[in-house]
N, C-alpha and C positions, 0 to 999 in steps of 0.2 A: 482452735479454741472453742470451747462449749458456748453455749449459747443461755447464756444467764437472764433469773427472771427479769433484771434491768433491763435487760434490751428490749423485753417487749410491751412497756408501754414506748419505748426508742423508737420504734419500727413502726408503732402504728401510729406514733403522732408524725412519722415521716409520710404514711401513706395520705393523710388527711392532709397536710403542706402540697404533697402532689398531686390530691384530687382537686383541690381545692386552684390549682395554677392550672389545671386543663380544662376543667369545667368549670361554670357555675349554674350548674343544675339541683338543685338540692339532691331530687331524686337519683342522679346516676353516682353523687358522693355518698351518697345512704347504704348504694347497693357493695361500693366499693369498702364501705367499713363493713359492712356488715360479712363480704366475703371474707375480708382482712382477720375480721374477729377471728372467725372459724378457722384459718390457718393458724392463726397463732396458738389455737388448742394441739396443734400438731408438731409444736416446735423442737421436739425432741430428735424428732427424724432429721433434722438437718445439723451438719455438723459445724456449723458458726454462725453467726448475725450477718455477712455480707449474704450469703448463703438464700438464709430467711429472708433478706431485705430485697436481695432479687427479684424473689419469689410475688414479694407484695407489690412490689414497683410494677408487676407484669398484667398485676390485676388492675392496676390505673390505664395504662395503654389498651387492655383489653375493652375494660368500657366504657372509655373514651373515643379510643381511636390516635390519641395522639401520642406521636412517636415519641417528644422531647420535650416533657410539660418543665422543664427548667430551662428550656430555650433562651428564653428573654432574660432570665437570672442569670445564668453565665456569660452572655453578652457583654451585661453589667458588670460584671465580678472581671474580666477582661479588661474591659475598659477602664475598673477604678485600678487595677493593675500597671496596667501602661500609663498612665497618668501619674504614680507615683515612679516608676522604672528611674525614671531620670536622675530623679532623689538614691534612691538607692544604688545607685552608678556611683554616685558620689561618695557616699558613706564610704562603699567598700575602696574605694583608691584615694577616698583622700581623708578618713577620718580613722580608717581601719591601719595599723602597724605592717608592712609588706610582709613580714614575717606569720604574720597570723590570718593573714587573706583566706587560705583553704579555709580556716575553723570559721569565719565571718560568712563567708562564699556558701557553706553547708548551716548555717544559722538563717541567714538571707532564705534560704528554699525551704527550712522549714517553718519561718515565719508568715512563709506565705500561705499559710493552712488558716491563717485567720482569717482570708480574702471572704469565706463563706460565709462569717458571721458579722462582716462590713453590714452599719446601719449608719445611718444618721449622715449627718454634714460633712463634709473632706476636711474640715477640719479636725472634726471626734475620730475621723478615720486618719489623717495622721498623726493625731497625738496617740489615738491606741496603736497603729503600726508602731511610731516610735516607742513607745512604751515598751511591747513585747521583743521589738527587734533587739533590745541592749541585755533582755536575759538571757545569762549562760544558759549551756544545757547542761540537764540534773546527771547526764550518760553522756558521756561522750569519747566515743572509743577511735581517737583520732590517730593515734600513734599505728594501733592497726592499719587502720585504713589507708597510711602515709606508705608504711612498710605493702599493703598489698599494691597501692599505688607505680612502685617499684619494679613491678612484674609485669604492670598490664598493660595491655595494647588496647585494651577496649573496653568498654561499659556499656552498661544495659540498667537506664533508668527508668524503672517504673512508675508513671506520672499518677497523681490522685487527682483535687480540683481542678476545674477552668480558673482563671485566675491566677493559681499558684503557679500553674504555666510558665506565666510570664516573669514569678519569681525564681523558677529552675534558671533560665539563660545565664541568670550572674554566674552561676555554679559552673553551665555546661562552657561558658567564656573562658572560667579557670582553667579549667579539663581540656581544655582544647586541642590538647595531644594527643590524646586517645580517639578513637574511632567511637563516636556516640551514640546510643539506639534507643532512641523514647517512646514507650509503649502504653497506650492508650485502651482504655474500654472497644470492647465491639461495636457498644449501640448505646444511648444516653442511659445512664442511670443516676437517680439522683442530680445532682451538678459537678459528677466526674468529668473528667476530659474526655475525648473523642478525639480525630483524627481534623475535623472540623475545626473543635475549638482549637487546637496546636497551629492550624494555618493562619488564626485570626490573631496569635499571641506574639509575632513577627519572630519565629524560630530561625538560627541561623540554618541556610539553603543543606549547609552539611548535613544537619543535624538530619540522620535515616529516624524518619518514624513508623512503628508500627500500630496495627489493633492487636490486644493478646485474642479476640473473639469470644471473650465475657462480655458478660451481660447481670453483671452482679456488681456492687459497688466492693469489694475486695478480690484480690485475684486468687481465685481457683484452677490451680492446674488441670485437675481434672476436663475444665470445660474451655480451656485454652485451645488453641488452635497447635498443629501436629506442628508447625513453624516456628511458633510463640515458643512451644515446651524446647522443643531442640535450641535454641536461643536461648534458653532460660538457661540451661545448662550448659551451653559449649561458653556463655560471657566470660571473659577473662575476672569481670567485676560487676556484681549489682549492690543499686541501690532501691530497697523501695521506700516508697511516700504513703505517710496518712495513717491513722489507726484501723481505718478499714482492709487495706494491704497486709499489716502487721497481722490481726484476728485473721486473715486467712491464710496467711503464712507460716507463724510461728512454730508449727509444727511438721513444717518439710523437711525433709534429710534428705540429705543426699549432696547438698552443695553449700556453702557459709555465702551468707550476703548482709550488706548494712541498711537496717530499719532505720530509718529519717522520720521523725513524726511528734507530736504535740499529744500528748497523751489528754484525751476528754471526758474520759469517765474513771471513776471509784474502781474500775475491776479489772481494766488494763493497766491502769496509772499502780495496782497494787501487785498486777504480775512484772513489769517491769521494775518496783521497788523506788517507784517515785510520788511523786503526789498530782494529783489534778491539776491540770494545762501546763505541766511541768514539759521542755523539751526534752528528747532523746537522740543519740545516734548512737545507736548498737549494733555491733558482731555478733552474727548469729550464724551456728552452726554446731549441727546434730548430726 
């Protein structure tokens, strides 16, 4: 997906959030917008906003130094995760109909995309998790997904947030027939997952993790690893997570897989033909 002018005040008020968590030096966050500026005059050459977002994320660490300026934010976002877990164990076995558990189980993991935007008191945080938890989604291509379910021996879930981690497991509980492969960024970007955050989110021992070896907050095949790509495409079944996934996704051929995600902006929310923070889960394949 193209890289619209939206995204780039998106991108740069991302890069300020993470100069601003590595340093606090005025001077070395000055130097970092000021390179940031400059890229963004170039944004034509990249072909999405994870893409671009990489790019700027690369310029924090460069003059910095520091590998995971969202270190201490994901910790957080983990742990207000696991703190709710319990609760939501609940919901799904005992407020949810047995019959409708999958559609709950895949509501569950995309609800937890809101882990990132947790503020305030565990209170406000679970009355907005409840709040969002009980919306349907505006997409939901579930009867596909039951019918490929039918076939497959395996999945291949593409993880987005720390945090939302912890709200995959309901899902990957359901699934538990299948052979499960959860794939994670190469190296921190933004407050994506890592290989790190998935050991702190108490993953069941089954559960094979990998890195795809991005280093971009959506996954580009291109810069995947020669493993990651052959995986990508032998899965019997993928899901991916987050609008960041989707933006760099949406335009692969070659194999159908289901987008799981919370749509956050005006220009995803109007390619998939829903409205802003409306949920999805869509079949995709070109």
């Amino acid at each position: 997906m193209e890289v619209f002018l939206d995204c780039l005040p998106c991108v740069l008020r991302q890069v300020l959030e993470a100069s601003r968590l590595a340093t606090d030096r005025f001077e070395v966050q000055e130097a970092i917008m000021e390179e940031a500026t400059a890229l963004l005059t170039e944004y034509r050459k990249f072909r999405n906003a994870p893409e671009l977002g990489g790019r700027m994320h690369q310029l924090v660490k460069k003059h910095t130094g520091v590998h995971d300026p969202y270190r201490q934010v994901k910790a957080e976002n983990i742990r207000d995760a696991l703190r709710v877990y319990p609760f939501l164990e609940r919901y799904l076995s005992e407020q949810v109909d047995p019959s409708d558990r999958l559609y709950w189980a895949l509501k569950i993991a995309a609800t937890g995309n809101i882990i990132d935007a947790a503020v305030g008191s565990e209170a406000d945080f679970m009355k907005n998790l409840e709040a969002e938890l009980v919306k349907p989604f505006a997409v939901c291509d579930l009867t596909r997904f039951q019918e490929e379910l039918e076939r497959a021996e395996n999945l291949l879930i593409i993880g987005d947030n720390a945090g939302e981690t912890v709200f995959d497991r309901l899902l990957m509980d359901y699934l538990s027939d299948l052979e499960i492969t959860y794939a994670v960024r190469g190296e921190p970007v933004i407050n994506d997952a890592t290989v790190d955050d998935v050991r702190a989110s108490g993953f069941d021992p089954r559960i094979k993790v990998v890195s795809t070896g991005t280093t971009t907050p959506g996954l580009i095949l291109e810069e995947c690893t020669e493993e990651f790509v052959t995986l990508f495409y032998q899965a019997d079944l993928v899901i991916s997570k987050g609008q960041g996934n989707y933006e760099a996704l949406m335009e692969e051929e070659g194999r159908g897989l289901f987008f799981l995600l919370k749509a956050k902006c005006l220009q995803v929310a109007e390619i998939l033909g829903v409205q802003v923070n409306n949920y999805v889960f869509k079949w995709h394949c070109r």
